[in-house]
Biotite code that builds the C-alpha atoms (Angstrom):
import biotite.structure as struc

atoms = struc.array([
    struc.Atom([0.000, 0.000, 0.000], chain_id="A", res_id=1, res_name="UNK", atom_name="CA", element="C"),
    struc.Atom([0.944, 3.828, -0.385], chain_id="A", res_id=2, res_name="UNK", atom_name="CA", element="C"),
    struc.Atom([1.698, 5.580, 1.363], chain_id="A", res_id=3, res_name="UNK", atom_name="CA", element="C"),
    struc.Atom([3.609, 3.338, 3.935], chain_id="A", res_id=4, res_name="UNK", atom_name="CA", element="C"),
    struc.Atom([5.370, 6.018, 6.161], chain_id="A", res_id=5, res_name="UNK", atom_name="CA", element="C"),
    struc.Atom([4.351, 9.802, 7.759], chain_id="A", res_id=6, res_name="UNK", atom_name="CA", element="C"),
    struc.Atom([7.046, 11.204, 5.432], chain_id="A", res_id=7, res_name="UNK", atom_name="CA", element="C"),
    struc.Atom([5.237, 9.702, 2.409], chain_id="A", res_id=8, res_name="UNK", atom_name="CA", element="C"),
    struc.Atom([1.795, 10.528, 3.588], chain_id="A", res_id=9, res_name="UNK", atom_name="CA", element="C"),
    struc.Atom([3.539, 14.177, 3.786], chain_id="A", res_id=10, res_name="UNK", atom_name="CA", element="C"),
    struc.Atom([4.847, 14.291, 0.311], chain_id="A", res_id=11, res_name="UNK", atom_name="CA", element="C"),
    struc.Atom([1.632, 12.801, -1.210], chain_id="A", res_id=12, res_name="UNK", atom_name="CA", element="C"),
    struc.Atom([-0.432, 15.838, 1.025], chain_id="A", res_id=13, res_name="UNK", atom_name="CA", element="C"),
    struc.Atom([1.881, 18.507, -1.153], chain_id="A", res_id=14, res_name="UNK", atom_name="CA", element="C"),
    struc.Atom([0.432, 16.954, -4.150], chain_id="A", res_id=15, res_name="UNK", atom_name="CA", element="C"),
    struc.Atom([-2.943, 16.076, -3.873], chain_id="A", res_id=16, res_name="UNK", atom_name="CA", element="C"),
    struc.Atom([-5.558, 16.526, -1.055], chain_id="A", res_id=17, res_name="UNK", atom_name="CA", element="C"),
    struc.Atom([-6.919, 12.605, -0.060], chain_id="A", res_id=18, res_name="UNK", atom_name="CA", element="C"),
    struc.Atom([-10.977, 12.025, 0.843], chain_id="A", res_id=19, res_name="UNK", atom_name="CA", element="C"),
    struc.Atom([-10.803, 8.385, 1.233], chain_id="A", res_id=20, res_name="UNK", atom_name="CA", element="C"),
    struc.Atom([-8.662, 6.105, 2.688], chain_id="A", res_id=21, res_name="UNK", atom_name="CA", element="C"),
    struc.Atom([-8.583, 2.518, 2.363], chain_id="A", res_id=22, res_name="UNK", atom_name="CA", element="C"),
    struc.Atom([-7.014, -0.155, 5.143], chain_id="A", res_id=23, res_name="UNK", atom_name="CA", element="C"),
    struc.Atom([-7.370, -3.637, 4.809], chain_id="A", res_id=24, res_name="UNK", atom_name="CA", element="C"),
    struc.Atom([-6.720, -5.297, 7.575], chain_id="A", res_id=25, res_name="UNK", atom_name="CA", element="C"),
    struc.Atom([-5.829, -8.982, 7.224], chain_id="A", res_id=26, res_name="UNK", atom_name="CA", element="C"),
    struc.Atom([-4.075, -11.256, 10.465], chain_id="A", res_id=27, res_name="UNK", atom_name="CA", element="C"),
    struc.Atom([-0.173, -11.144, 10.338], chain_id="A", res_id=28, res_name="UNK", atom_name="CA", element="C"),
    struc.Atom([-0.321, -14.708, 10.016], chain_id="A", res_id=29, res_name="UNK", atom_name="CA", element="C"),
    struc.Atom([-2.668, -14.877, 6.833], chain_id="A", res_id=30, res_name="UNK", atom_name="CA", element="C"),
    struc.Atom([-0.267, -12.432, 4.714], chain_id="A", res_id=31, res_name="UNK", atom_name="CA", element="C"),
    struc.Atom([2.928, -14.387, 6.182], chain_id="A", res_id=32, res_name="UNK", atom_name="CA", element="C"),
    struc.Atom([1.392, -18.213, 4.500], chain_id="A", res_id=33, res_name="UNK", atom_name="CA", element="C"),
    struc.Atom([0.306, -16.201, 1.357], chain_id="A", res_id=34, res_name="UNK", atom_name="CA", element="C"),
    struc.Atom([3.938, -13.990, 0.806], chain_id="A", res_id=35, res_name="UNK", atom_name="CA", element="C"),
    struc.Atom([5.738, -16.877, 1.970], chain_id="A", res_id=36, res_name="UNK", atom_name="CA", element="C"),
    struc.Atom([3.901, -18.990, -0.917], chain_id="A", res_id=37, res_name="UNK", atom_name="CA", element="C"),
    struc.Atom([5.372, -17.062, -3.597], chain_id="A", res_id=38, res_name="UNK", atom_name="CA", element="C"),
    struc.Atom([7.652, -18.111, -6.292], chain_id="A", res_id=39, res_name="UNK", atom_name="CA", element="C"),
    struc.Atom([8.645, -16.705, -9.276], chain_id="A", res_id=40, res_name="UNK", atom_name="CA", element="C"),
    struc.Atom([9.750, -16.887, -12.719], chain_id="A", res_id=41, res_name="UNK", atom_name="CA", element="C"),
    struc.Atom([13.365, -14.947, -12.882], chain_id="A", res_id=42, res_name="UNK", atom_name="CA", element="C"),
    struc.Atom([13.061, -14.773, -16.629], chain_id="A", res_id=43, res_name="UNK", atom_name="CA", element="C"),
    struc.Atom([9.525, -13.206, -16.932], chain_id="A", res_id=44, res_name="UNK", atom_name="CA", element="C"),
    struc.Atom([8.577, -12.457, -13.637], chain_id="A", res_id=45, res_name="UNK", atom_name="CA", element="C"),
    struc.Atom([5.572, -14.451, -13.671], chain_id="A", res_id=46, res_name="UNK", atom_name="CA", element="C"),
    struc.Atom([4.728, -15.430, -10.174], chain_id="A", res_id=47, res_name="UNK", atom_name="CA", element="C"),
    struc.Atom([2.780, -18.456, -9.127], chain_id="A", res_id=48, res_name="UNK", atom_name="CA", element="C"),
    struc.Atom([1.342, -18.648, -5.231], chain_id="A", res_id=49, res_name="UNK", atom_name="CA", element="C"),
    struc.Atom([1.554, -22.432, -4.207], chain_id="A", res_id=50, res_name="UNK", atom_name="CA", element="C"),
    struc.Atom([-1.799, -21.980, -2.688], chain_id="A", res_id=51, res_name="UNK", atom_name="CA", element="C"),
    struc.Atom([-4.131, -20.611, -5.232], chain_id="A", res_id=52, res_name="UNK", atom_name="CA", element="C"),
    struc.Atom([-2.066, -19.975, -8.354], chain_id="A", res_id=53, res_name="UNK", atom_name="CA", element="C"),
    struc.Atom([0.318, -23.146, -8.463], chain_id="A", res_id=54, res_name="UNK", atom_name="CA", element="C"),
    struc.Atom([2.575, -23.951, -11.849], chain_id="A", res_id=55, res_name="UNK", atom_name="CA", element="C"),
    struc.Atom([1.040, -27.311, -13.749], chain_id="A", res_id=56, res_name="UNK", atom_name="CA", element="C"),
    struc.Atom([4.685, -28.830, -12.100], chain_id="A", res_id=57, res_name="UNK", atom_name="CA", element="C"),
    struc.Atom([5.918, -28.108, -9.034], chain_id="A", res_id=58, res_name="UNK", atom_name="CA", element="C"),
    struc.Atom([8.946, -25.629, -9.281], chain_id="A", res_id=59, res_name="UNK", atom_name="CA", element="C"),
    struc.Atom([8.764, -25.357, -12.688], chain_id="A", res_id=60, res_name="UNK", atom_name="CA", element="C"),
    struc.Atom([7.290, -22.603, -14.898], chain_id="A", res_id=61, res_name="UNK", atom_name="CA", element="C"),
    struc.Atom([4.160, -23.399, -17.016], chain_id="A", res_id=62, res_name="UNK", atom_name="CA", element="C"),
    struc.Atom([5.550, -21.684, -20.448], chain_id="A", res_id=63, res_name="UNK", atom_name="CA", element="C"),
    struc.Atom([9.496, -22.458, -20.289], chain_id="A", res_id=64, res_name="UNK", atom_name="CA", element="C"),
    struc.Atom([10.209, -25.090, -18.288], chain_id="A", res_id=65, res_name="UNK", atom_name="CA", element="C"),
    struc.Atom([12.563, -23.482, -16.609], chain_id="A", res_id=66, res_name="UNK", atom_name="CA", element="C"),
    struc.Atom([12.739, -23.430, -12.425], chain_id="A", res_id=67, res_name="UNK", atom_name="CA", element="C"),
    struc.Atom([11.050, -20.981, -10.252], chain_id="A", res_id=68, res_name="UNK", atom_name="CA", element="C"),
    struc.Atom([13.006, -19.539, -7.262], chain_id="A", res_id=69, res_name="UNK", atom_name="CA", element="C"),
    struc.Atom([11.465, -17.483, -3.716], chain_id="A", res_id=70, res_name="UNK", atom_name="CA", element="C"),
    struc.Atom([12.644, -14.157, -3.799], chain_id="A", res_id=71, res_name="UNK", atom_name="CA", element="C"),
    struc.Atom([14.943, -13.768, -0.164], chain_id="A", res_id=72, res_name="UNK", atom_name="CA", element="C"),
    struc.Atom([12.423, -11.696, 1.228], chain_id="A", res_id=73, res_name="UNK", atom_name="CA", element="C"),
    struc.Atom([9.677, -13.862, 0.134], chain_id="A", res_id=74, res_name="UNK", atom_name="CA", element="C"),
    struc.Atom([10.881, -16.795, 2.493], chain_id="A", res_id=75, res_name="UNK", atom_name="CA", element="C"),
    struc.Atom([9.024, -16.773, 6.015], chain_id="A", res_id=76, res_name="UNK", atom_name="CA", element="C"),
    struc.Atom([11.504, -15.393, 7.912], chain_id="A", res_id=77, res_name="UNK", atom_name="CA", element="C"),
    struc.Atom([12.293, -12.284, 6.025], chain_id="A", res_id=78, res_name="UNK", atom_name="CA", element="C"),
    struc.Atom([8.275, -12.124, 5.731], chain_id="A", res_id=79, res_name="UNK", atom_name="CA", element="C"),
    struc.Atom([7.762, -11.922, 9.299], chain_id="A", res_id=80, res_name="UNK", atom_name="CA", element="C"),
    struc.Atom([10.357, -9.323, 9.261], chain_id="A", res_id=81, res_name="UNK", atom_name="CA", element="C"),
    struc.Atom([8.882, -6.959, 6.445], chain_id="A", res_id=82, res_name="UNK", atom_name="CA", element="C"),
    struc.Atom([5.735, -7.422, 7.834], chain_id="A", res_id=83, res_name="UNK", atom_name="CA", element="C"),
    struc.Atom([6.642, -6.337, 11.508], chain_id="A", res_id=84, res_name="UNK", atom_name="CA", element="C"),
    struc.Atom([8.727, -3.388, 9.926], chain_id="A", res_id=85, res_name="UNK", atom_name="CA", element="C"),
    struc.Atom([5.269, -2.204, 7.861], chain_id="A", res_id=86, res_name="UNK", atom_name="CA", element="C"),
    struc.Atom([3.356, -2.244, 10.896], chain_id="A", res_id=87, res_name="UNK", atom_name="CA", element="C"),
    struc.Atom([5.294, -0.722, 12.600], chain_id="A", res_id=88, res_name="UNK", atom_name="CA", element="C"),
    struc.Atom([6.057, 2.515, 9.763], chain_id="A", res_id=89, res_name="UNK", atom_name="CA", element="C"),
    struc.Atom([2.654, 2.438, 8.906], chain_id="A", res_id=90, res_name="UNK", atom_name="CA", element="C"),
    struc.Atom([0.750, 2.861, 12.349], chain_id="A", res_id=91, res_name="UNK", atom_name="CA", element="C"),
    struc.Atom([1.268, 6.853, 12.202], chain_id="A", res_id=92, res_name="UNK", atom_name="CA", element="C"),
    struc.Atom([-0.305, 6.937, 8.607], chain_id="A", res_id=93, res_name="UNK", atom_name="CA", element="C"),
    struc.Atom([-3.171, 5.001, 10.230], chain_id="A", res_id=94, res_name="UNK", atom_name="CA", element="C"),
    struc.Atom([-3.623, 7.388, 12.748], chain_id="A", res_id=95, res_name="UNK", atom_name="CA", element="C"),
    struc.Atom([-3.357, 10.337, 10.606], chain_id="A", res_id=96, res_name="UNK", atom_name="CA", element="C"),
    struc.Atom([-5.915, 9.408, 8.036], chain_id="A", res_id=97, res_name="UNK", atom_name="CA", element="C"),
    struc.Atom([-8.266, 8.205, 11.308], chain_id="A", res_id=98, res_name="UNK", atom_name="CA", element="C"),
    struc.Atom([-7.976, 11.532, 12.927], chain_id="A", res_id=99, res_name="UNK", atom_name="CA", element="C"),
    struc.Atom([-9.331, 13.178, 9.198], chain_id="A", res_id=100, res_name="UNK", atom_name="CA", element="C"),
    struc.Atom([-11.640, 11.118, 9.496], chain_id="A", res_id=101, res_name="UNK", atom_name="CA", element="C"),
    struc.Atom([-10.846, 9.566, 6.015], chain_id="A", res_id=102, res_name="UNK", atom_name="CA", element="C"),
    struc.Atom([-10.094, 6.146, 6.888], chain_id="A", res_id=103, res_name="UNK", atom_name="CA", element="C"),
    struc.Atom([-11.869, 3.404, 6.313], chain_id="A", res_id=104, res_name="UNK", atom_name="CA", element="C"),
    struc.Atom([-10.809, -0.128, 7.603], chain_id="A", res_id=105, res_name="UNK", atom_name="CA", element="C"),
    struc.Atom([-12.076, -3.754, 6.238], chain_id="A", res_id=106, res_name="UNK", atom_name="CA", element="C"),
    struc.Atom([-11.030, -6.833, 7.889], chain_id="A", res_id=107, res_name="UNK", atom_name="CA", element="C"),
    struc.Atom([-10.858, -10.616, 6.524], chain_id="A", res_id=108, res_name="UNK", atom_name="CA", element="C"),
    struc.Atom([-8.788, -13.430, 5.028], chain_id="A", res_id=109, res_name="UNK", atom_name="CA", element="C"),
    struc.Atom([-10.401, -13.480, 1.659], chain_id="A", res_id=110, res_name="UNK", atom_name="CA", element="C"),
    struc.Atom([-11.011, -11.153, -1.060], chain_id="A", res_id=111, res_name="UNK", atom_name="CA", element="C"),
    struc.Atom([-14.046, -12.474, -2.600], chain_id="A", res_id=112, res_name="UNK", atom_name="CA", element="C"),
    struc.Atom([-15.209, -11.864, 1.384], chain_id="A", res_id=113, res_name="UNK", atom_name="CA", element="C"),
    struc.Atom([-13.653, -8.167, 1.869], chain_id="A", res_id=114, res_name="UNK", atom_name="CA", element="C"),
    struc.Atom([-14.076, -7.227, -2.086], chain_id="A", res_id=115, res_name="UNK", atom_name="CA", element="C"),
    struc.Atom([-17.967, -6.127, -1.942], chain_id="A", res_id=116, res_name="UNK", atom_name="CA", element="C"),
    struc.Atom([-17.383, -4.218, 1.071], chain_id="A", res_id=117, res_name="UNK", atom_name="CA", element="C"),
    struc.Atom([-14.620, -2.142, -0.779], chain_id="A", res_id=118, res_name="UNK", atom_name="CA", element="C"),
    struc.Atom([-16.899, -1.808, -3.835], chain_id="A", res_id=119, res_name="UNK", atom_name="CA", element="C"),
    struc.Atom([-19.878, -0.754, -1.979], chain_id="A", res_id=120, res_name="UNK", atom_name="CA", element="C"),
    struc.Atom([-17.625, 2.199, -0.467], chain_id="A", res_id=121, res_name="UNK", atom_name="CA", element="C"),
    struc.Atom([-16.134, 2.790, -4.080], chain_id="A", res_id=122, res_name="UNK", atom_name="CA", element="C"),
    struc.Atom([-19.192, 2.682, -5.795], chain_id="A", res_id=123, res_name="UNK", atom_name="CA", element="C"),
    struc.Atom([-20.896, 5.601, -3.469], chain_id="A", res_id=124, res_name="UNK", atom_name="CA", element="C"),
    struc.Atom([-18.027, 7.936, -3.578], chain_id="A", res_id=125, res_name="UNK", atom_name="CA", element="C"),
    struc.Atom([-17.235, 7.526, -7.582], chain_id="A", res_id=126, res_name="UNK", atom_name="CA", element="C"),
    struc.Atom([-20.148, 7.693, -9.691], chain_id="A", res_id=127, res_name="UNK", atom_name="CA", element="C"),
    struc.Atom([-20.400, 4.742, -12.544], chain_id="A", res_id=128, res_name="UNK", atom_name="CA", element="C"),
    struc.Atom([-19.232, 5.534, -16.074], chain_id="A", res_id=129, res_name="UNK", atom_name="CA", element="C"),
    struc.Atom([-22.268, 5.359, -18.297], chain_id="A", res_id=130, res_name="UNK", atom_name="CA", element="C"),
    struc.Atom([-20.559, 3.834, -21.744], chain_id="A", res_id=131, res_name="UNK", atom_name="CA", element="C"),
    struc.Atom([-22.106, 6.079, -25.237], chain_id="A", res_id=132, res_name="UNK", atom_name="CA", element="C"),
    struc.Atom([-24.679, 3.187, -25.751], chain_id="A", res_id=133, res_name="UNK", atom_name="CA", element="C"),
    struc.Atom([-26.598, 3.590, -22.438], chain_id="A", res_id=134, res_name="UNK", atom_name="CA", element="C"),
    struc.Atom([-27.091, 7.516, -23.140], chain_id="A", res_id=135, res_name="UNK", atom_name="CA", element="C"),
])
C-alpha cells in the first residue's frame, strides 16, 4: 500500500488533497502463509502462489520449463520481518488518516469476502461511467 510512512503521507499531502482512505486489515499470520507462498519466474517475472495460483509442475514454470526460485524476502523469515517493519512505519499513517476522518478499515482473510465491502464504499463515492450506448 501507499503511502507506507508519515514522510510519504507528507509528500503525497503537497500533491494532492486525499478524501478516502482505504485499510485492509488482514491477520499477520494470513499475509505471512500467502507472501511466503510465492515463487517466481526470474526470466519473466511471472509469479505463481503455491496456494491458489500453483505452476502445472511443481517448481517449474508453465511456459518455459525453466525453475522458479522465492525471492529472499519472500521466504518466512524475512516475511515476518517486512511485515513487523510495515506495521510498525505504517501505524502513524493510520492514525493520521483516522484523525481526518478519512479512513476506512475492512477486515478478513479473503477477497471475494472483503471485495464487496470495498466496492460498496467505491461505488458511493465515484459515480459509474455510463458507456455512449446507455445515453
Amino acid at each position: 500500500g501507499f503511502p507506507r510512512t508519515l514522510g510519504q503521507a507528507e509528500a503525497l499531502d503537497r500533491i494532492c488533497e486525499l478524501d478516502l482512505v482505504i485499510s485492509l486489515n488482514i491477520p499477520f499470520e494470513t499475509l505471512k502463509d500467502r507472501l511466503s507462498a510465492r515463487w517466481v519466474h526470474p526470466g519473466s517475472g511471472r509469479v505463481y502462489n503455491m496456494d491458489f495460483n500453483p505452476p502445472q509442475i511443481q517448481g517449474v514454470d508453465d511456459l518455459t520449463g525453466e525453475p522458479l526460485v522465492q525471492r529472499e524476502d519472500d521466504k518466512p523469515e524475512a516475511v515476518a520481518a517486512r511485515l513487523r517493519k510495515y506495521k510498525d512505519a505504517a501505524k502513524p499513517v493510520i492514525e493520521l488518516y483516522k484523525s481526518r476522518g478519512i479512513l476506512h478499515s475492512f477486515s478478513g482473510t479473503e477477497t471475494n469476502k472483503i471485495w464487496p465491502y470495498v466496492y460498496t464504499l467505491l461505488s458511493s463515492k465515484i459515480p459509474p461511467v455510463v458507456s455512449d450506448e446507455e445515453n
